[in-house]
C-alpha atoms as an extended CHARMM CRD file, in Angstrom:
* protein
*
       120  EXT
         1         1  UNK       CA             16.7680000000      -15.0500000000       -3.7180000000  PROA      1               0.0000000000
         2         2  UNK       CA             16.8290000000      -11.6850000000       -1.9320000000  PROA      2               0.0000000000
         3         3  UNK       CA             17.9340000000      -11.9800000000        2.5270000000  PROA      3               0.0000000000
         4         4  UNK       CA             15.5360000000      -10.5670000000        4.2220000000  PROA      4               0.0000000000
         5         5  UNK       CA             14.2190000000       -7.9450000000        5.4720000000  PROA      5               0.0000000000
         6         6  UNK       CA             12.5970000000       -7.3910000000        2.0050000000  PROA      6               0.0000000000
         7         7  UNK       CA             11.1630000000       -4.2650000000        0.9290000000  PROA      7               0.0000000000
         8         8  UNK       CA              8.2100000000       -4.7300000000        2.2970000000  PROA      8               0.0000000000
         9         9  UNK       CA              9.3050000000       -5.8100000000        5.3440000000  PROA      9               0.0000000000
        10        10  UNK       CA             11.7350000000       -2.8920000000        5.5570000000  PROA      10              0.0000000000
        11        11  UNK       CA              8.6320000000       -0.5610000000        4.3680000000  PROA      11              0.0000000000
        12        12  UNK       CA              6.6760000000       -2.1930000000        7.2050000000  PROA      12              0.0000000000
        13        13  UNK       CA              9.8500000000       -0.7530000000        9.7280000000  PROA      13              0.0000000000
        14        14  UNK       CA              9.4450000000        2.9090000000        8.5970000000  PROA      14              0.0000000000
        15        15  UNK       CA              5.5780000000        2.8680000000        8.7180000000  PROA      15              0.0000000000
        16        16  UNK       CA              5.8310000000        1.9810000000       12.5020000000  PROA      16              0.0000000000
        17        17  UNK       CA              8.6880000000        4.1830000000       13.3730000000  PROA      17              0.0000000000
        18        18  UNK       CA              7.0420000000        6.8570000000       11.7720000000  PROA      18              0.0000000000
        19        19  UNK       CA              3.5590000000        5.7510000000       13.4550000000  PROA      19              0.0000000000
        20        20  UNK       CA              4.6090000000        5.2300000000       16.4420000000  PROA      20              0.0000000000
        21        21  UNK       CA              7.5580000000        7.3870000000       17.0940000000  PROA      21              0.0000000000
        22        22  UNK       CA              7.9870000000       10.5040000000       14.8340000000  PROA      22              0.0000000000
        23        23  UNK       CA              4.0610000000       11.3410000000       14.3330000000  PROA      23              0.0000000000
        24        24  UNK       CA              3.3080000000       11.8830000000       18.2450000000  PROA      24              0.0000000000
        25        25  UNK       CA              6.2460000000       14.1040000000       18.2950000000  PROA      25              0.0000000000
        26        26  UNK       CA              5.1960000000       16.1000000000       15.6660000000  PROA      26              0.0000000000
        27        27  UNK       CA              3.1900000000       19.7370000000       16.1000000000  PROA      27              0.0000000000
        28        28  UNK       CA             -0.5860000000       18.9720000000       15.5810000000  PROA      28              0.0000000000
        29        29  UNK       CA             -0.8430000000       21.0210000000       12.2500000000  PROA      29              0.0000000000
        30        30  UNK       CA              2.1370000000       18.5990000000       10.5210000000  PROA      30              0.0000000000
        31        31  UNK       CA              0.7680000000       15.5910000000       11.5320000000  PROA      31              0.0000000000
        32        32  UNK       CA             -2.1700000000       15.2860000000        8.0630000000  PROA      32              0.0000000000
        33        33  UNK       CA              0.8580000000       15.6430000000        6.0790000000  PROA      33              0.0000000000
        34        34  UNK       CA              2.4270000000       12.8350000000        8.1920000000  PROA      34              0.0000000000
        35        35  UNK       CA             -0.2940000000       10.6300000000        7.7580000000  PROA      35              0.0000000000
        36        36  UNK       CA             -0.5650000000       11.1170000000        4.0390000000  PROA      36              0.0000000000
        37        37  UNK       CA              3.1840000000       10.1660000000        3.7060000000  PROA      37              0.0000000000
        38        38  UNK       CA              2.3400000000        6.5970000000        5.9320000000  PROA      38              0.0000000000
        39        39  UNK       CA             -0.8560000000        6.1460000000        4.0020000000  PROA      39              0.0000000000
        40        40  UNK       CA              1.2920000000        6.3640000000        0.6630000000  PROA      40              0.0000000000
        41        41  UNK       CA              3.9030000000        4.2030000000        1.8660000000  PROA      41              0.0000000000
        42        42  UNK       CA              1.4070000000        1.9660000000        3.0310000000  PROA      42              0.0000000000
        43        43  UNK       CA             -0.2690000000        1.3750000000       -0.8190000000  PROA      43              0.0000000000
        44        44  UNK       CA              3.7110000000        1.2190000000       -1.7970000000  PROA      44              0.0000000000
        45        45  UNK       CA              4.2100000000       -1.4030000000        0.3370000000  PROA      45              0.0000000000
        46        46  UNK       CA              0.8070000000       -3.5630000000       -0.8010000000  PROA      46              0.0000000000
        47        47  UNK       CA              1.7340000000       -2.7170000000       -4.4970000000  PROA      47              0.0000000000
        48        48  UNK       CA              5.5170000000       -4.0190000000       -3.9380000000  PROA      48              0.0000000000
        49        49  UNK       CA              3.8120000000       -7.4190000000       -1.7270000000  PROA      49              0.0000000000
        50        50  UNK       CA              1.3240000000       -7.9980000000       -5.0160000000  PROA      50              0.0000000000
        51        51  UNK       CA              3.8710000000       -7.6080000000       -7.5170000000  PROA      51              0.0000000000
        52        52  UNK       CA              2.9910000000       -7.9310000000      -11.2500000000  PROA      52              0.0000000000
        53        53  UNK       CA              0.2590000000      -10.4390000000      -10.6710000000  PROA      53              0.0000000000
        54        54  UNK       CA             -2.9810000000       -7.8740000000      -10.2730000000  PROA      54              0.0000000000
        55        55  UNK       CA             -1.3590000000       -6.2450000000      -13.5930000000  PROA      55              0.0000000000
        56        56  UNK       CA             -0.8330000000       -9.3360000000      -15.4990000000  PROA      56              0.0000000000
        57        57  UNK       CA             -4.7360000000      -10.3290000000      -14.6070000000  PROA      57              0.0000000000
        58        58  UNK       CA             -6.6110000000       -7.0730000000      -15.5200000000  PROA      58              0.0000000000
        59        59  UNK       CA             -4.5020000000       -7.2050000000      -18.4960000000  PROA      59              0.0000000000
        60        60  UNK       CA             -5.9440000000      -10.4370000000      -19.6100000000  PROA      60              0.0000000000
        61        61  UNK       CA             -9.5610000000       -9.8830000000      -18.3760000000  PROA      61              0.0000000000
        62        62  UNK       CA             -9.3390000000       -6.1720000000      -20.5180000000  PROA      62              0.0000000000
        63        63  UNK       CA             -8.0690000000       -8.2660000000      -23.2600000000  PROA      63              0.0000000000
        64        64  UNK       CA            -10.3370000000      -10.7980000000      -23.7150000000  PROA      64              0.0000000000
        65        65  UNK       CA            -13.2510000000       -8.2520000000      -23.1450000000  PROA      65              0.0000000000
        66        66  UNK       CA            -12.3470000000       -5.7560000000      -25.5850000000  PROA      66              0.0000000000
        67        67  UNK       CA            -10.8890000000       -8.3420000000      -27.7880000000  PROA      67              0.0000000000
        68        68  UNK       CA             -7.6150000000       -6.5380000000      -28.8590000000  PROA      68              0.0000000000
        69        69  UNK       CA             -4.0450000000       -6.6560000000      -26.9540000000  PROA      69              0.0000000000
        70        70  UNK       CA             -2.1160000000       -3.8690000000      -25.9130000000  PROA      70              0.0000000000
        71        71  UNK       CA             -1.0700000000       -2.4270000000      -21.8480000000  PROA      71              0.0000000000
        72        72  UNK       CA             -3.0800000000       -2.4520000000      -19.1470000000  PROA      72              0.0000000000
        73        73  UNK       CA             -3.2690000000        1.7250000000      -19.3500000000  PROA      73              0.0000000000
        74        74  UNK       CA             -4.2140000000        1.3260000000      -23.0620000000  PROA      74              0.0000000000
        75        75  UNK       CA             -7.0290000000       -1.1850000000      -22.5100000000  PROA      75              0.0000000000
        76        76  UNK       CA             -8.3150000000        0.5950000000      -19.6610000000  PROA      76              0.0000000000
        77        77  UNK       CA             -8.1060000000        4.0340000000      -21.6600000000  PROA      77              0.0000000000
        78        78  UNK       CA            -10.3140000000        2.0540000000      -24.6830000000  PROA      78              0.0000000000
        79        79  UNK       CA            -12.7420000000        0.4840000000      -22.5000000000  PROA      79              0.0000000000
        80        80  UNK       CA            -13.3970000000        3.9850000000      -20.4250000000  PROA      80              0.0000000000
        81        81  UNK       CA            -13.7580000000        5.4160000000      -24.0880000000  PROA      81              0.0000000000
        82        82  UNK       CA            -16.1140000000        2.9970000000      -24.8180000000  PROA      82              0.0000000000
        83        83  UNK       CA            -18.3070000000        2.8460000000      -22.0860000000  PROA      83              0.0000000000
        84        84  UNK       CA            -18.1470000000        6.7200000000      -21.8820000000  PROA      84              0.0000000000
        85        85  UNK       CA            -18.9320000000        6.7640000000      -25.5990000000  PROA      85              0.0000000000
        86        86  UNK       CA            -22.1860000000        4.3870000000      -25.0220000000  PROA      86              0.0000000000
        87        87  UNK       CA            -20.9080000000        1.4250000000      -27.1740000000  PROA      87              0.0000000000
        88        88  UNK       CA            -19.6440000000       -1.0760000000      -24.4990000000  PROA      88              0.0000000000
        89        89  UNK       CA            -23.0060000000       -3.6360000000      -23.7630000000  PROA      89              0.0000000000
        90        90  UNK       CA            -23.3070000000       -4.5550000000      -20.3570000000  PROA      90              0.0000000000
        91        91  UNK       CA            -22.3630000000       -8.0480000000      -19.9060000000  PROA      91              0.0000000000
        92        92  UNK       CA            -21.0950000000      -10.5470000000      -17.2290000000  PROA      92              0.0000000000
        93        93  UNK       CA            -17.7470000000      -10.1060000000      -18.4700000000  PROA      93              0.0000000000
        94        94  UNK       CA            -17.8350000000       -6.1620000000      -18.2800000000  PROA      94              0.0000000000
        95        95  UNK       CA            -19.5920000000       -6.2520000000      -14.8790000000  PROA      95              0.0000000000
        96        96  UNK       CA            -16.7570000000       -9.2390000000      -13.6470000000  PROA      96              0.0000000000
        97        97  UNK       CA            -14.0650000000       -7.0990000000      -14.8830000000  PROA      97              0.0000000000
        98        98  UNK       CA            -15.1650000000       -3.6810000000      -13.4140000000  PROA      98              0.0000000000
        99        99  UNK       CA            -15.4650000000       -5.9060000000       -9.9610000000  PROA      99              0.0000000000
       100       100  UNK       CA            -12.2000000000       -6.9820000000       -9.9120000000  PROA      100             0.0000000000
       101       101  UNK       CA            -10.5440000000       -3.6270000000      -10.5930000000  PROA      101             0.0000000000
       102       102  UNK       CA            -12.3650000000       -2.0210000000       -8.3410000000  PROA      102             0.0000000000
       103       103  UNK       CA            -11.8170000000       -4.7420000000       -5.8120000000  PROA      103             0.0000000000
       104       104  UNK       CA             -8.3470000000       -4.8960000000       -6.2630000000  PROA      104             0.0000000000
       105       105  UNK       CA             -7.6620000000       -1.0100000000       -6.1830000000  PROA      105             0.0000000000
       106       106  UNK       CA             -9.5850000000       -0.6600000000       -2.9560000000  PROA      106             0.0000000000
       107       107  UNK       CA             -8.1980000000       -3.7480000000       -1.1000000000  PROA      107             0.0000000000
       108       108  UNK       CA             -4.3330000000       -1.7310000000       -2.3250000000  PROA      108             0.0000000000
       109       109  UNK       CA             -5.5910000000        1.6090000000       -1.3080000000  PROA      109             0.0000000000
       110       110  UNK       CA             -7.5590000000        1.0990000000        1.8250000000  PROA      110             0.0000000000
       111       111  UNK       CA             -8.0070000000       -2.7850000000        3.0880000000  PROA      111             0.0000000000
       112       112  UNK       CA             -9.0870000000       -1.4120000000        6.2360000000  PROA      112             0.0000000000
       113       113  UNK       CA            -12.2840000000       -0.4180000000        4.8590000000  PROA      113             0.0000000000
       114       114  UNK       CA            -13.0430000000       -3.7100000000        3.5100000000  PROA      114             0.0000000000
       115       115  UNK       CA            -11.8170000000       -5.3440000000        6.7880000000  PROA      115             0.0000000000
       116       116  UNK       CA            -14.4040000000       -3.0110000000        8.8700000000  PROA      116             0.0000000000
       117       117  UNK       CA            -16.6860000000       -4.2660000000        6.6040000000  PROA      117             0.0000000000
       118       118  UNK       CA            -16.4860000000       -7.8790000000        7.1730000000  PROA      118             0.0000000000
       119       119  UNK       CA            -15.0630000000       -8.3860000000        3.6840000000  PROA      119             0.0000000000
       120       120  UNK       CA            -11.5440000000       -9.4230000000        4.0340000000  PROA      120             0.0000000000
């Protein structure tokens, strides 16, 4: 069992030191670059707090979809193929699974969007 602070607690530290102290400090034509350094940290931070769990779960949903095992990268590589290639069938499954990766990369990469939206 780790003491905290944990990462993401310590990740949560920087974020608001660099928020709050270093970006108003900073000349008007470095602060993008600033806030594409807090937004990355930011996704870091929700990656590290989700752990292997998201992984684990699209691996399982590609697998029983497609049928076959392998990484999530593979499976997500075959099914792309496949639906770019005209042979994947739309289906509850496919629709479920294409949901819940989408779902689960935009509530990593910008939750604030699906907050604003009454969604989270």
């Amino acid at each position: 069992m780790r003491i905290r602070p944990n990462g993401s607690d310590l990740l949560d530290a920087v974020i608001t030191v660099l928020r709050d102290e270093i970006l108003p400090t900073m000349p008007a034509e470095q602060q993008y670059s600033m806030r594409m350094v807090l937004n990355a940290i930011g996704i870091a931070r929700r990656q590290l707090s989700n752990g292997t769990d998201r992984e684990q779960q699209e691996q399982a949903l590609l697998t029983e979809l497609l049928g076959i095992g392998g990484n999530p990268e593979e499976l997500s590589r075959q099914l792309a193929a496949s639906v770019r290639d005209g042979q994947a069938k739309s289906s509850p499954a496919l629709k479920n699974l294409l949901w819940q990766v989408t779902w689960r990369r935009v509530e990593e990469s910008t939750p604030r969007y699906l907050r604003q939206e009454g969604l989270l």
